[in-house]
C-alpha angles and dihedrals in degrees: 000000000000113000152145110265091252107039136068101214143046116249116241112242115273112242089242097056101024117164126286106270098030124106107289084069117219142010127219103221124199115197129184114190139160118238137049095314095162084062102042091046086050091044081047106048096028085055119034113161082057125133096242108215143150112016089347090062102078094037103041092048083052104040086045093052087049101043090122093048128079109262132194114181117185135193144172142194076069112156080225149000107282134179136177125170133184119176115334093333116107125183125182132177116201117211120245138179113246100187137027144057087302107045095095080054095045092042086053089048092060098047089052082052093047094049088049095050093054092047096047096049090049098217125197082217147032114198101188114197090179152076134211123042093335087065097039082052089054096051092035085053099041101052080046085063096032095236133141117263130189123188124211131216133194101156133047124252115260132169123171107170126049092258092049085053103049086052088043098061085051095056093046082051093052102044094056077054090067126094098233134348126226122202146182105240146328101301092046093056099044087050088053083045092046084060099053123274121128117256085239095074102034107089123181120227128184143181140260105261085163086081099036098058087042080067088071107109099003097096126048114259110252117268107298100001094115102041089043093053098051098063091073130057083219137044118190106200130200109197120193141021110005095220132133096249089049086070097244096137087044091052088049091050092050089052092058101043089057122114096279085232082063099039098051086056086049139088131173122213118202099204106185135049122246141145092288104047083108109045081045090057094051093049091052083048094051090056099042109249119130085115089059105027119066120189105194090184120212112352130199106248090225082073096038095089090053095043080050096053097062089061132111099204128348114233124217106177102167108181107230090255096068106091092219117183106177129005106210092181089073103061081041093061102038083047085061094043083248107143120229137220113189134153114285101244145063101022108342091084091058090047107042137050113224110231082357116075097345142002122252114212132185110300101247106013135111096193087058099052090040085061093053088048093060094055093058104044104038104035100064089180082056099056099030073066094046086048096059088042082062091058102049088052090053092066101047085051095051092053095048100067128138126161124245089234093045088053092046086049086053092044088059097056098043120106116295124238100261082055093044 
């Protein structure tokens, strides 16, 4: 059931901001995302029997149950300015500069746009997916207009210089300006109440992992997978962004520093693309070990659920200084019955069940994962444990779903400021 933190029951829609398809007929949305949004509305409307996943799962949920309002979904760090519009959808990226002597200036053109854009289309509702001066433009717009906005969240709040603070004050500030907070997750929600904002306007949303692990099996596995995975008896996967602060290195340290009886019964697969993917590739050459380290490289997520499939165990090593707010891979793999092992702070804990469904180890240390790597891969017994632990987490996952637009809906019904 779908519900604030602190109450029992869903609040019926107000008369003023009834649902999209009562009586009052349709809506005018405003929604401000990062990412290629122009790319991931056309993938949505020009496909819709599709599986949406990855950064087509929050849109496209929002942009399907809206199909018969009017929409307006706005991005920016666009190459160049981009549109594309079906029905009464309509989807536009500005183009910024993202280096040089002109980008702050660039960065603060957009948000004006973006402020203007809101104002002149004259929405019911403002759904903002962003921070920095493109959410302090949506909240600035939208009391302007006197309509409702909900922001959404799905990562934590983290400055580390002066600059990164100052703006951060302003984003916790606007954020407790906004009429409800979605977030993805737990963690997510406790860290926006933590700011703030009362539990009656933070609602949690999720995704539906259902159709995700139905995927298993349904796709081919890319070139070599399969003939690569069964020469060990374990397979250790990373699965997202190869980049330093992701804990790949680290990964790659706590292989090597496993028993050699383990190690030789053990291979680790690098499934995603990232900054690093080379320097990654030369570190697993200067150790000699192309026969036991695979990079995949960059995978369809129609194929995910089945690569991950032929795992032991999925691996999530997030290094402290990634400012992680949600950590998808680990409800894709326990929906699998595949066991975790991810850093004890931020997220993992919610997520996963230490000596349950997964192992914690030591934010930040290799010896400590590769402790945790030896456990698993060499005590059976432990992670056949650890397997039907999986299991039992996969139900309770599957029976905790609710969808990103169906949050947002909730959201803007929820108590206005001035009733908070």
């Amino acid at each position: 059931m779908l519900r604030p933190r602190d109450q029992e029951t869903e609040r019926a829609p107000s008369e003023k901001h009834a649902r999209p398809g009562e009586d009052t007929g349709r809506l005018r949305y405003v929604y401000v995302k990062n990412g290629d949004a122009v790319d991931q509305v056309r993938r949505v409307l020009e496909d819709t029997s599709a599986y949406l996943s990855g950064p087509d799962a929050f849109v496209g949920d929002f942009v399907r149950a809206h199909r018969a309002d009017d929409v307006l979904v706005l991005c920016t760090n666009r190459p160049r300015r981009e549109r594309y519009a079906a029905g009464r959808i309509r989807a536009e990226g500005y183009a910024t500069a993202t280096s040089g002597p002109f980008r702050h200036f660039s960065r603060l053109r957009d948000a004006i746009r973006v402020a203007v854009e809101i104002y002149c289309f004259k929405p019911d509702r403002v759904l903002c997916g962003c921070t920095g001066e493109l959410l302090w433009a949506c909240v600035f717009a939208a009391k302007l207009r006197g309509v409702p906005i909900v922001n959404s969240r799905h990562n934590s709040l983290q400055a580390s210089s002066l600059l990164q603070r100052i703006a951060g004050v302003l984003d916790r500030l606007s954020i407790r300006a906004c009429d409800g907070v979605v977030c993805h997750g737990k963690f997510m929600s406790d860290q926006i109440h933590a700011l703030g904002v009362p539990p009656s306007r933070i609602w949690q949303f999720g995704v539906d992992f259902g159709q995700f692990a139905s995927m298993a099996g349904r796709t081919p596995l890319p070139d070599g997978l399969r003939e690569f995975t069964t020469r060990f008896d374990n397979v250790l996967m990373f699965v997202g962004r190869v980049q330093q602060d992701k804990g790949i290195f680290d990964l790659l340290e706590a292989y090597c520093d496993l028993p050699e009886p383990i190690r030789d019964r053990t291979a680790v697969v690098y499934v995603g693309d990232g900054k690093h993917l080379s320097a990654l590739r030369e570190e697993v050459e200067r150790r000699a070990l192309q026969s036991r380290v695979l990079l995949l490289g960059n995978v369809p997520h129609r194929q995910l659920a089945g690569v991950m499939r032929t795992a032991t165990v999925v691996l999530a090593p997030t290094r402290p200084e990634f400012s992680e707010g949600r950590c998808k891979v680990i409800p894709e793999a326990l929906v699998l019955g595949i066991p975790v092992i991810g850093p004890n702070f931020g997220p993992f804990p919610y997520g996963i069940r230490h000596e349950v469904d997964g192992l914690l180890f030591e934010p930040g240390s290799w010896r400590s994962l590769a402790e945790c790597l030896a456990r698993v891969c060499g005590d059976r017994l432990f992670l056949q444990r650890l397997r039907h632990g999986a299991q039992s987490s996969a139900q309770r996952i599957l029976g905790e779903q609710t969808g990103f637009a169906r949050a947002v809906e909730c959201a803007f019904r929820g108590p206005r400021r001035s009733n908070a």
